[in-house]
C-alpha positions as a Markdown table, in Angstrom:
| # | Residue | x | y | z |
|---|---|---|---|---|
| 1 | Unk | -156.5 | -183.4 | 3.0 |
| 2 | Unk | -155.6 | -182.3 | -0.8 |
| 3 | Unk | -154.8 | -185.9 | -1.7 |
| 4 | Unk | -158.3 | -187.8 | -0.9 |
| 5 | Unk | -160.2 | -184.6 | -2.2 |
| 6 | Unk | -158.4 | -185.4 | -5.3 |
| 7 | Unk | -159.3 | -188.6 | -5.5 |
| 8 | Unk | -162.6 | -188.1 | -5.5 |
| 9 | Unk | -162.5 | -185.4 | -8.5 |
| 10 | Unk | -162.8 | -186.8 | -12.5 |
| 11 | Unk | -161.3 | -184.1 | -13.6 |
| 12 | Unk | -160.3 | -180.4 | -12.9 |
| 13 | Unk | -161.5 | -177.2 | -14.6 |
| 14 | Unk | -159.0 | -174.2 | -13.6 |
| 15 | Unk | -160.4 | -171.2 | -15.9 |
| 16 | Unk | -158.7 | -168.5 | -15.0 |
| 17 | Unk | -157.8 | -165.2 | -16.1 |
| 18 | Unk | -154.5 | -165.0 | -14.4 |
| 19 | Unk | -152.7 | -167.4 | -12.1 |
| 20 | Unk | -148.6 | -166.7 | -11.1 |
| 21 | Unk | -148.2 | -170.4 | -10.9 |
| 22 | Unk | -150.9 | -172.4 | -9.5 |
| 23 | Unk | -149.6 | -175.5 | -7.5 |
| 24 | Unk | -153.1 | -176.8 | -7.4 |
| 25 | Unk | -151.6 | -178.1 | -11.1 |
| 26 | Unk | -149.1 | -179.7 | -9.1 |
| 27 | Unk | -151.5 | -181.3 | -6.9 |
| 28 | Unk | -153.8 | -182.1 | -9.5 |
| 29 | Unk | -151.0 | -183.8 | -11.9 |
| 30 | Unk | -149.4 | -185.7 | -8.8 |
| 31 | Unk | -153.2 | -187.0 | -8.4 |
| 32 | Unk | -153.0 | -188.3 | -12.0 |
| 33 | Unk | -155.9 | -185.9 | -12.9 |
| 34 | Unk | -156.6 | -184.9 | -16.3 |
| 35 | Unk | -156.6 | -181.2 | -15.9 |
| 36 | Unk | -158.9 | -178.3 | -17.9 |
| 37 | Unk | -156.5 | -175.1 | -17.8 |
| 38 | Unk | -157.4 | -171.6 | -19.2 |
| 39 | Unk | -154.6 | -170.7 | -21.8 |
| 40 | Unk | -154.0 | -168.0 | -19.6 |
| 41 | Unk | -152.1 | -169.7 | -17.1 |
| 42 | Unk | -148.4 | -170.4 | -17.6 |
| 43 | Unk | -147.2 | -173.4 | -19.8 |
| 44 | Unk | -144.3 | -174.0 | -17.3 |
| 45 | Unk | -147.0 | -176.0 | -14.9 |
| 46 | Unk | -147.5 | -178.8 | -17.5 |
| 47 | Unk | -145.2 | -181.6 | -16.2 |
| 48 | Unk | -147.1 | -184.2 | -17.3 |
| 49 | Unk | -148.7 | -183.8 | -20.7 |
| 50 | Unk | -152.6 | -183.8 | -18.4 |
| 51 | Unk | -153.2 | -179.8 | -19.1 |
| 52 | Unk | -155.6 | -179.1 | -21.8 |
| 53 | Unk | -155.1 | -175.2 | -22.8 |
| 54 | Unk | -158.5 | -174.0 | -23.6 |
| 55 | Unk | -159.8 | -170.7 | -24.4 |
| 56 | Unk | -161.8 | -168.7 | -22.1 |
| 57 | Unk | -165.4 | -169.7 | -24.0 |
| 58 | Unk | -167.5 | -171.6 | -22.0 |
| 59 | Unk | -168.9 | -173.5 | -25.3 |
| 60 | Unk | -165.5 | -175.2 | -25.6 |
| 61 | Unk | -165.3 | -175.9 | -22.0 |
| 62 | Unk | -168.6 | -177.8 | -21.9 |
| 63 | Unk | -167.6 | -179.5 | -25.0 |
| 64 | Unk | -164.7 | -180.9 | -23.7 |
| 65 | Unk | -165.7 | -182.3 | -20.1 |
| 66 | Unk | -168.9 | -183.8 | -22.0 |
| 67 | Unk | -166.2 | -185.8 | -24.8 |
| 68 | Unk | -163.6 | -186.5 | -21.7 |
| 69 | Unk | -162.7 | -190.0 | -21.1 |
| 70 | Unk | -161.9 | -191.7 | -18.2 |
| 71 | Unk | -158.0 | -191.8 | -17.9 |
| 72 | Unk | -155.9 | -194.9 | -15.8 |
| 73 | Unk | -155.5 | -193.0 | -12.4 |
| 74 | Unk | -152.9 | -195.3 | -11.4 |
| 75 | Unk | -150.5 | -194.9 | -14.3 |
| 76 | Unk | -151.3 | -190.9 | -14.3 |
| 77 | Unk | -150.7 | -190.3 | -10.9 |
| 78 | Unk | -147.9 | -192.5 | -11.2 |
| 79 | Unk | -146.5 | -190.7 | -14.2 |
| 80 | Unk | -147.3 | -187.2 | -12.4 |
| 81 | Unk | -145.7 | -188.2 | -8.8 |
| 82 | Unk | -142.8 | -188.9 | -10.8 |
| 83 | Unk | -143.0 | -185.7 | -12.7 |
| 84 | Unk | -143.5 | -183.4 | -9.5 |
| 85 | Unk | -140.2 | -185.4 | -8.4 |
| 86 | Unk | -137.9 | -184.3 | -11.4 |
| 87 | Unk | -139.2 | -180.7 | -11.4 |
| 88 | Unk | -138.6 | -180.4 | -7.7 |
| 89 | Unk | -141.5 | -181.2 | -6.3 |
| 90 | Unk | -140.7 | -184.2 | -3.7 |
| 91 | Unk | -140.5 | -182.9 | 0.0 |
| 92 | Unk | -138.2 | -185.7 | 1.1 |
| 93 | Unk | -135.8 | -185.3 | -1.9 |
| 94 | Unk | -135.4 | -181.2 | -1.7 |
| 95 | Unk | -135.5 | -181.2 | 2.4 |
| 96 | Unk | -132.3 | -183.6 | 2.1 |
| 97 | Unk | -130.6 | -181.3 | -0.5 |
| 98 | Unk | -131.7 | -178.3 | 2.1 |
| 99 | Unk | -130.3 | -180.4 | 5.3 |
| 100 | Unk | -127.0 | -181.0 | 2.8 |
| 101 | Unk | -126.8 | -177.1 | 2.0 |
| 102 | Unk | -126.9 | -176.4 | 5.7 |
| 103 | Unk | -124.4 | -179.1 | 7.1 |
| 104 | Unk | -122.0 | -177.8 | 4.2 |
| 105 | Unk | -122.6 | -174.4 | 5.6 |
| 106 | Unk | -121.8 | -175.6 | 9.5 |
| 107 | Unk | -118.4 | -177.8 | 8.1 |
| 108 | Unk | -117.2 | -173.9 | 6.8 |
């Protein structure tokens, strides 16, 4: 269950060398996670303004989940749900628009 998993994370580390578009970001953002990212990865997956581009060095890695600080879960998960939505990301919104697609299809 992706949702309590996240829950139980302070933060996520993704440092990759290549990712298409990872919807663990998604997952994570929704989760109102503040997320490490290699600078690898596409900007298109920061909806929220949680991604911190880092270089692949693990100096500045460590540095940076030693200074983090603890973020409002509530109003960043909020903030990323809400996110997710407008970028397309809501199951309920986008399987209405599908269901709407295919009873425009039946009416012609």
């Amino acid at each position: 269950d992706v949702p309590e998993r996240m829950q139980a994370l302070d933060m996520l580390a993704l440092p990759s060398l290549y990712e298409g578009f990872p919807n663990v970001l998604v997952e994570a953002q929704m989760s109102g996670l503040p997320i490490l990212v290699s600078d690898q990865v596409t900007r298109d997956c920061d909806m929220t303004g949680l991604l911190t581009y880092l270089p692949l060095q693990a100096d500045v890695w460590a540095e940076k989940m030693a200074c983090a600080t603890p973020v409002n879960r509530l109003t960043t998960s909020e903030k990323g749900c809400s996110a997710a939505a407008s970028h397309g990301y809501d199951v309920r919104t986008e399987a209405a628009k599908l269901r709407a697609r295919y009873e425009d299809l039946e009416r012609h």
